[in-house]
N, C-alpha and C positions, 0 to 999 in steps of 0.2 A: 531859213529855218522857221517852222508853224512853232511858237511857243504860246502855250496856255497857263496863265499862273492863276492858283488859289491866292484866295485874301490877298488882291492886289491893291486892296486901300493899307494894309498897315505898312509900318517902318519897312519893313524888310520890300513888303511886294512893291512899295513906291521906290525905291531903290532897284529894286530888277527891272521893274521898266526903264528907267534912267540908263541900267547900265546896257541893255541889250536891244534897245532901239531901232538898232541895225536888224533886226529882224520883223516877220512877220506877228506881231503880237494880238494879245488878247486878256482879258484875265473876268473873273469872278469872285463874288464877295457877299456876304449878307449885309444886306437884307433880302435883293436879289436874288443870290444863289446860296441854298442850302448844302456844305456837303455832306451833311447826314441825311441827308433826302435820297437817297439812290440812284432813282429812275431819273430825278430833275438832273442832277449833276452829270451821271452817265449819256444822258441828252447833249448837254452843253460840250462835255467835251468830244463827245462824238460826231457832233455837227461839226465842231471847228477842226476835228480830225489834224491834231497835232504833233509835229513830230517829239516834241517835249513836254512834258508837263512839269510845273515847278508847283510842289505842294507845301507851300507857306503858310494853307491856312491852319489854325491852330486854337485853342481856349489854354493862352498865355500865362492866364492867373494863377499861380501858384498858388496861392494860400486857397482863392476860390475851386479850385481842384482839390483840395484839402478838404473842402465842406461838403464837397460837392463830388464823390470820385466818382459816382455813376455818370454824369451829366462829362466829367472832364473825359472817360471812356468812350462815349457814345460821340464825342466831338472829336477827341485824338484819335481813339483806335479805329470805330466804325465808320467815321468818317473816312480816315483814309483806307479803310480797305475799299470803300465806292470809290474813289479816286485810283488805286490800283486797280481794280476792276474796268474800270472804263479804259484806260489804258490798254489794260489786256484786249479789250474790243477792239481798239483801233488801232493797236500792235504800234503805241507811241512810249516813249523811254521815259523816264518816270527819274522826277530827284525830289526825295523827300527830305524836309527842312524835321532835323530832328535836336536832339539836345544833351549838353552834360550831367541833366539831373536821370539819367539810364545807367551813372555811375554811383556805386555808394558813398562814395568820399573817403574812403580806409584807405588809400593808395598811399603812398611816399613821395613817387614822382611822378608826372603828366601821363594820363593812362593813352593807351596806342588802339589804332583804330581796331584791333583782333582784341581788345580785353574784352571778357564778357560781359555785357551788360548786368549790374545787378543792382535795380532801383530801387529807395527805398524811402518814397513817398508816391502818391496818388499821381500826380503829376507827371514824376518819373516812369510811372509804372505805365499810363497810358499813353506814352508816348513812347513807351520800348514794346508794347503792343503793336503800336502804328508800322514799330521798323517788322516787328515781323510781320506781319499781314503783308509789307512789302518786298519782302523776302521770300516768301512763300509765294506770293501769287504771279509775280514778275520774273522775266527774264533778261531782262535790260532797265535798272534800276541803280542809280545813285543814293546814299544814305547821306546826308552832309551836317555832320550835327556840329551845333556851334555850344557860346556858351555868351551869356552877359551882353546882348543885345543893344543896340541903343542909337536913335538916331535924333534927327530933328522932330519937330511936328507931333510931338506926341510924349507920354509918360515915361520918361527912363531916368534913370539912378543918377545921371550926371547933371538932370533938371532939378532933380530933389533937392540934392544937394547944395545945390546953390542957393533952390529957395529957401528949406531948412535954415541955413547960414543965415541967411539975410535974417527970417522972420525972427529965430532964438537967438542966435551971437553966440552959440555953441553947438557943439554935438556929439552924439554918443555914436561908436559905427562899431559894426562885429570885428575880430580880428581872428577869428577863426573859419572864417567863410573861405575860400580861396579857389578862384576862376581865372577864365579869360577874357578881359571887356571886348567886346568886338562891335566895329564901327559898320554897322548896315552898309554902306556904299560899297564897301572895303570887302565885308563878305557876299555882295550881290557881286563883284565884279570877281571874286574866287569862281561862284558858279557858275557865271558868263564864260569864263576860261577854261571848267572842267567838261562844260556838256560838250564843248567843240571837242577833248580826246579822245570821248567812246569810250572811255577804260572805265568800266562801269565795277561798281566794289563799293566800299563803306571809307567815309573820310571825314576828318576833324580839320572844319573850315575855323578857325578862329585869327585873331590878333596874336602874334608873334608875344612869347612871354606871358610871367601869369603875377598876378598879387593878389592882396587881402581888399577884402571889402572896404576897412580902415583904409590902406594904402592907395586902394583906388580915388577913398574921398581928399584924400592929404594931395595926390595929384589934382583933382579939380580945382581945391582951394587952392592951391601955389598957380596955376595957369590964371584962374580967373582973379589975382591982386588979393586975394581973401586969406592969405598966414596969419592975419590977427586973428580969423578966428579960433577959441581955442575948437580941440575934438578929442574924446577922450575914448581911447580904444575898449570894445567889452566884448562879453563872448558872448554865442548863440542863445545861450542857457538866460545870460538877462535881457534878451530881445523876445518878448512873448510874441510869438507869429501861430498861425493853424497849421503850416506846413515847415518840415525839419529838409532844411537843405541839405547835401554832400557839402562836406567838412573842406574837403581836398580833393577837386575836383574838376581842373586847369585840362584841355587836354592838349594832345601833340600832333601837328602837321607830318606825319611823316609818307602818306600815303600822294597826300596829292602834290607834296613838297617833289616826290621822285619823278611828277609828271610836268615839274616847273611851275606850280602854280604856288603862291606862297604869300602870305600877309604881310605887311610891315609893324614895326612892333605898335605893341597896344598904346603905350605912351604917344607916342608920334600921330598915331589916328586921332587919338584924344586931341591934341592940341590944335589940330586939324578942324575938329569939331568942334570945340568950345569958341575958336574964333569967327566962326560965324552963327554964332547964335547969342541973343541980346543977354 
């Protein structure tokens, strides 16, 4: 199989190359490649004429989508409607890397891949833009939205936290946040196993189980020797950020769980993760 990946420098696309090797591969990224450029992107993947595209690339920043929602639109949304569009050219099947902030956070329990999307921040909003644009333009399209990212080589919550620890010998962590961490390898190697079924629809790729922001850092501390540090739980309201996350916001494998495809729990990845990295 021709796969084409967006943003194959970060966590996620360095991960999908890793897990899908066994194929013909390729990928794009900036500074290189634009995909709010149209014609340059539509180029690229037209030439490599693949049967897959995996659209990872993304402007991740939350809060900076907060300051910035025109700029995070013009990167989520318009970009991937170029990405769907070139697709459509060269009648290649499209899985777009999407996300839990498309949910509000009101739920009770782990929203399913049919709840309707209803965002309510910048970030969210232009990345529930991006799913439709690929909904609309496409006929053979994957949605794979994940939640709580994080791998090696780069900035994620389970790096902070350790160095936070170290640098202060305490910490303050939300405890009304509530997601799924999900370990890049772990969800590269979900979409490695979903684009071989064809059963093309909308699907919640995460880490099996969900907790609190809090909870997730009480699990780092206790893997990495660190229970002396203390941490003292707080809510959203005393964390001043730009951008207002979903409260409750964990989702549920049920879709592509029925296709055999399934994560192991989030804990278990975690520990996975922590022991190899310094």
């Amino acid at each position: 199989m021709r796969i084409l990946i967006t943003g194959h420098k970060g966590q996620l696309g360095r991960a999908l190359f890793d897990a899908m090797d066994h194929h013909t591969l390729t990928g794009c990224d900036l500074p290189e490649s634009d995909i709010t450029d149209r014609a340059a992107i539509g180029e690229t993947i037209v030439d490599f004429a693949p049967d897959v595209v995996i659209h990872a690339a993304a402007w991740t920043d939350v809060d900076g989508c907060a300051r910035d929602p025109d700029r995070a639109y013009v990167a989520n949304a318009i970009g991937t409607q170029n990405v769907a569009l070139a697709c459509a050219a060269c009648d290649a099947a499209m899985v777009y890397v999407s996300t839990n902030e498309v949910f509000d956070g009101r739920a009770t329990v782990p929203y399913l891949e049919w709840d309707d999307p209803c965002p309510i921040n910048p970030y969210g909003r232009s990345k529930a833009a991006g799913e439709w644009c690929v909904r609309h333009l496409l006929r053979r399209f994957y949605i794979a939205r994940t939640a709580w990212l994080y791998a090696g080589g780069g900035r994620n919550f389970p790096h902070r936290i350790v160095q936070l620890a170290d640098e202060r010998g305490q910490l303050r962590v939300v405890q009304d946040e509530v997601g799924n961490p999900t370990y890049a390898p772990d969800l590269a190697q979900a979409i490695a196993a979903l684009v071989q079924t064809e059963a093309y629809g909308v699907y919640h790729l995460v880490n099996s189980g969900h907790c609190s922001r809090f909870e997730f850092a009480q699990a780092i501390l206790h893997i990495t020797g660190r229970d002396h540090i203390p941490i003292e739980p707080i809510h959203q309201s005393d964390f001043q950020r730009a951008s207002t996350p979903p409260a409750f916001a964990p989702l549920a494998n049920t879709a592509a769980a029925a296709h055999g495809v399934h994560l192991r729990p989030w804990d278990e990845a975690l520990r996975e993760f922590l022991a190899t990295v310094d």
